[in-house]
N, C-alpha and C positions, 0 to 999 in steps of 0.2 A: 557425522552431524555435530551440533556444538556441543560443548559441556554440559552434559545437563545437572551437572551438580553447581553451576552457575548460578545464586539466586536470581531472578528477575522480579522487578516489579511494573505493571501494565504503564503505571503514573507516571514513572521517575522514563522508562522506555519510551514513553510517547515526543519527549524532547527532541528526538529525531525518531521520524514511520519513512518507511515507502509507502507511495499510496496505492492503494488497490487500482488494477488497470486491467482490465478485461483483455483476457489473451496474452497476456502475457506472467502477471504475479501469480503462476502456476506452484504448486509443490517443488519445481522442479527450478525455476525462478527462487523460491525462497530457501530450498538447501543451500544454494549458491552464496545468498545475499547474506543466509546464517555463519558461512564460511568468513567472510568479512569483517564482521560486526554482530558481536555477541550480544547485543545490547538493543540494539534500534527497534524500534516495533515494526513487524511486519506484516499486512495485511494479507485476504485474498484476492482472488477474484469478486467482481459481485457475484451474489447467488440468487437468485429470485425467492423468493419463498415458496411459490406455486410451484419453483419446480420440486421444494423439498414436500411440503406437504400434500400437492395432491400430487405430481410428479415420481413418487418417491425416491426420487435421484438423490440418497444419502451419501453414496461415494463421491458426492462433492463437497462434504465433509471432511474426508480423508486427508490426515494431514499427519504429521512424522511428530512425535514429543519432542524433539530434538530444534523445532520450528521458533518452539517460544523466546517471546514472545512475541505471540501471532492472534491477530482479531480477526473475525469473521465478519463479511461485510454482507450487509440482506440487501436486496431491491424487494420493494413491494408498497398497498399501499390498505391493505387490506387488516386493521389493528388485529384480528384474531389469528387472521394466518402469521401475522409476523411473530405473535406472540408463540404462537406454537413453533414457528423456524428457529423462534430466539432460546425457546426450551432446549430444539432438537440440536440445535449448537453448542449449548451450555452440556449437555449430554456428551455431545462430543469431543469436550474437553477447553472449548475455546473460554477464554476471561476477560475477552470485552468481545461484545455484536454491535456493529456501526451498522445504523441506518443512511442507506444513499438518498440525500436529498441533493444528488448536482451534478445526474451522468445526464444530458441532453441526446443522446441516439431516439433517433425514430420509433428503433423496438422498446427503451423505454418508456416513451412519450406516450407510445398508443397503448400501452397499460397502464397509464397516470399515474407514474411512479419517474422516483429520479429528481430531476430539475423543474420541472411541473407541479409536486410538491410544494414549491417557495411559492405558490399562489394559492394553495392551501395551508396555511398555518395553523389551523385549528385540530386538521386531520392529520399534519404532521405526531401534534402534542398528542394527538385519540393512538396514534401506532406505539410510541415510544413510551406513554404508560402502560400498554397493553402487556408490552414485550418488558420493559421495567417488573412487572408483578409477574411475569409466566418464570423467572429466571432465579436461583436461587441466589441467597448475600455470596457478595464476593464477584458475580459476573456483573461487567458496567456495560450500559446502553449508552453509546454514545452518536453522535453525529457525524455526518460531513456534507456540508453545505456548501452553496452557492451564494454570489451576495447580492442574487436577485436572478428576475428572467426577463426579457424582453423589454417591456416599457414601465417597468418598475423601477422606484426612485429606491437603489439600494439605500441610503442613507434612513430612507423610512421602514423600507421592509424587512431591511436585515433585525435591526433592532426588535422587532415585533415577534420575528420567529425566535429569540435568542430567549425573548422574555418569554415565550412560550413552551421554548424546551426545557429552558430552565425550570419553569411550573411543573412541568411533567414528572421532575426529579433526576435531568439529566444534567453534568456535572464539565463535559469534558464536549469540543465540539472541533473541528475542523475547518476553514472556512476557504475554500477556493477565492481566490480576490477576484474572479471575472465576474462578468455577467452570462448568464447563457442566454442566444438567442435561439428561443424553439421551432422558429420560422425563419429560413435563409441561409442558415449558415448551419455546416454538418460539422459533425463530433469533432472531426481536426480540426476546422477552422472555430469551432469554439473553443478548442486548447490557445489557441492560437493570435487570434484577432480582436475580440474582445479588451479594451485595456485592464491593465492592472491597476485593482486602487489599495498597495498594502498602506498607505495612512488608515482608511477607514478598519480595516481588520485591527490595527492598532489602536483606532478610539474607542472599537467595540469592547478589548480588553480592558480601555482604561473607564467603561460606560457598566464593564461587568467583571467586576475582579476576581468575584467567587469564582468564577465561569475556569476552565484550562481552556485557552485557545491556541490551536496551534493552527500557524498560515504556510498554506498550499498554494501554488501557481508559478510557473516562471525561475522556480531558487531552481541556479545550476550550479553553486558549486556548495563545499560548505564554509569556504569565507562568509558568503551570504546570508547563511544557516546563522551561522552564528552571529551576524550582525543582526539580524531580527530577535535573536534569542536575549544578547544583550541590551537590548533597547527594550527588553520586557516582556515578548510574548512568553508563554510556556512550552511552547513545540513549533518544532517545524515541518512542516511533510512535504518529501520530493517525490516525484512521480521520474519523469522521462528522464532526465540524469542521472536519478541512481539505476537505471536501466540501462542505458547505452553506456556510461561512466562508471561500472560498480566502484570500481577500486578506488575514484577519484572520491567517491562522496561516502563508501562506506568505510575505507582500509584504514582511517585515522580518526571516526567516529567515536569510537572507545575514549581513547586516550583526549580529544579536541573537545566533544562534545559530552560525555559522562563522566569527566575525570580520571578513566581505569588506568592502568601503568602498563604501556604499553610493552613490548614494539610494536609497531602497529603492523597490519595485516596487508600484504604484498597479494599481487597477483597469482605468483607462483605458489602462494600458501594458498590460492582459494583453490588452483587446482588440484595441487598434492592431496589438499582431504577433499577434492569433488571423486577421485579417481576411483576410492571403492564405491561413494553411492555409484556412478557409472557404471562398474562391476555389476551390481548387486540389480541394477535395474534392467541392463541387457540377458544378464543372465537368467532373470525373472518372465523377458519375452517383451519389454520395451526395446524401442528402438532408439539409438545411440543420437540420432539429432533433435528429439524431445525434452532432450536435458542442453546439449550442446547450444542450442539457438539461442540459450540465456546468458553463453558463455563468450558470444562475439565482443565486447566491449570491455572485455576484463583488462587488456592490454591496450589500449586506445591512447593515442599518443607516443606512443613508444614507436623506436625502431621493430622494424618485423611484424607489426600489430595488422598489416594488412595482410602479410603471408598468413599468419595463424589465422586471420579471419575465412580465409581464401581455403584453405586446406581444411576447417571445421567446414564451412559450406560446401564444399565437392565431393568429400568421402562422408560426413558423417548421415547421408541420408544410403549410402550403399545397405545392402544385406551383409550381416554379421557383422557391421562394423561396433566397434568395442573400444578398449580406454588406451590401446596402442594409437589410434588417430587418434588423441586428442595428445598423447604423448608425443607424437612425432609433429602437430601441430606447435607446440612447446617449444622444439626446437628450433624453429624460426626465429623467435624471439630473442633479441637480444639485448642480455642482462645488463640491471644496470648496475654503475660502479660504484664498486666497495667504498 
């Protein structure tokens, strides 16, 4: 895992996140993503709160010291429960709880939580002081929004919610640049179709300066990143391209986007130190393509990138299979020049 003699801070890390993505921003996803980029803030999964509190499902807590810096993301919509999830995470070790206000799936929708939220703004501000007060100084409550839903005039309702989490005592927010629609269009086609409006997330900055805002949606590379960054925002959060791209958006994040002194971080360095977590987790009685399935895209663009992918997907769902397939996967791969 990373150094953990590394200082990190939540604030200064936020300037580049992965954003939390259901089924995929696993433990096993951010050992990976830690291999890259020491630096970047990394999210979870959503968690529901119901499933933590009345659910007791706390091994969905469970996360390696080695992660940080890493926030926990809640779904829910419920101020008391969230406050008690946001305890039971601050317990766990996490140093910021991001409330989801802007996953649009079904299964959020029919528990009125998620993107459904940005048509409660009031109930928004009632959860995130709730969980503000349940958490001790030092953990931040923060956000990740939408910049609206359905037939809402973002330019009205963004602002409204912003001034309202701000009231709450919230500091730091996210802001996906789409719309969701909660009628018509499913979870991909709201990544997806929706247009992007990063001007408006950049007037919200310049309408709320105390605020950290960092903008979500569409950045695929980090040319991108950092062209948002320099025009002002405070952060940027990638989703599906630090996932299918690691190496392209995290492996020169240090040195591009935090200033550290590199070299920056190669492919082959993510595997080298993925190989004992690997070890440590087959031999624990995990099986070897729960960790691998995050590892398809490390090589992406490169010659052999499609063997390595081909040969991770064929054996690493076998019985026994262990860090000799992901070593002989490796091999396809061809290095690049000195």
């Amino acid at each position: 895992m990373a150094d953990k003699n590394i200082e990190y801070n939540v604030l200064n890390a936020s300037r580049l996140s992965v954003a939390p993505m259901m089924d995929w921003t696993d433990r096993h996803c951010r050992a990976l993503h830690r291999q890259l980029s020491r630096v970047a803030l990394l999210y979870t999964e959503m968690v529901t709160a119901a499933a933590l509190v009345r659910g007791g499902a706390t091994h969905l807590l469970d996360h390696d010291p080695g992660e940080h810096p890493v926030a926990l993301q809640l779904g829910g919509a419920d101020p008391q429960e969230l406050a008690q999830a946001a305890r039971m995470g601050a317990e766990a070790g996490y140093s910021e709880v991001n409330l989801n206000v802007g996953c649009p799936s079904d299964r959020v929708q029919s528990g009125t939580f998620g993107a459904v939220l940005m048509t409660r703004p009031g109930l928004v501000a009632d959860c995130l002081a709730a969980m503000a007060a349940a958490v001790p100084a030092g953990v931040e409550i923060t956000v990740k929004c939408r910049i609206g839903v359905d037939d809402q005039v973002p330019q009205e309702i963004l602002p409204d919610v912003l001034e309202r989490i701000r009231a709450a005592g919230v500091r730091r927010v996210a802001i996906h640049a789409r719309k969701a629609w909660l009628q018509g269009l499913s979870p991909k086609e709201n990544r997806e179709i929706p247009p992007l409006d990063y001007p408006l997330v950049h007037a919200m900055k310049a309408a709320f300066p105390d605020l950290h805002v960092s903008l979500n949606g569409g950045i695929d590379s980090l040319d991108a990143a950092l062209e948002h960054l320099d025009a002002g925002l405070d952060g940027v959060m990638i989703g599906r391209a630090a996932y299918h791209t690691p190496t392209e958006i995290l492996g020169a994040a240090d040195r591009r986007v935090f200033g550290r002194p590199g070299p920056d971080r190669t492919a082959e360095d993510a595997v080298a130190a993925m190989l004992p977590y690997i070890e440590r987790h087959v031999s624990g009685g995990g099986r070897l393509h729960q960790v691998t399935r995050h590892m398809l895209g490390l090589f992406a663009g490169r010659p052999g990138a499609r063997a390595w992918r081909r040969r991770l997907s064929e054996a690493a769902h076998r019985p026994g299979a262990g860090p000799e397939v992901v070593e002989t996967a490796l091999s396809e791969v061809v290095p690049r020049a000195a």
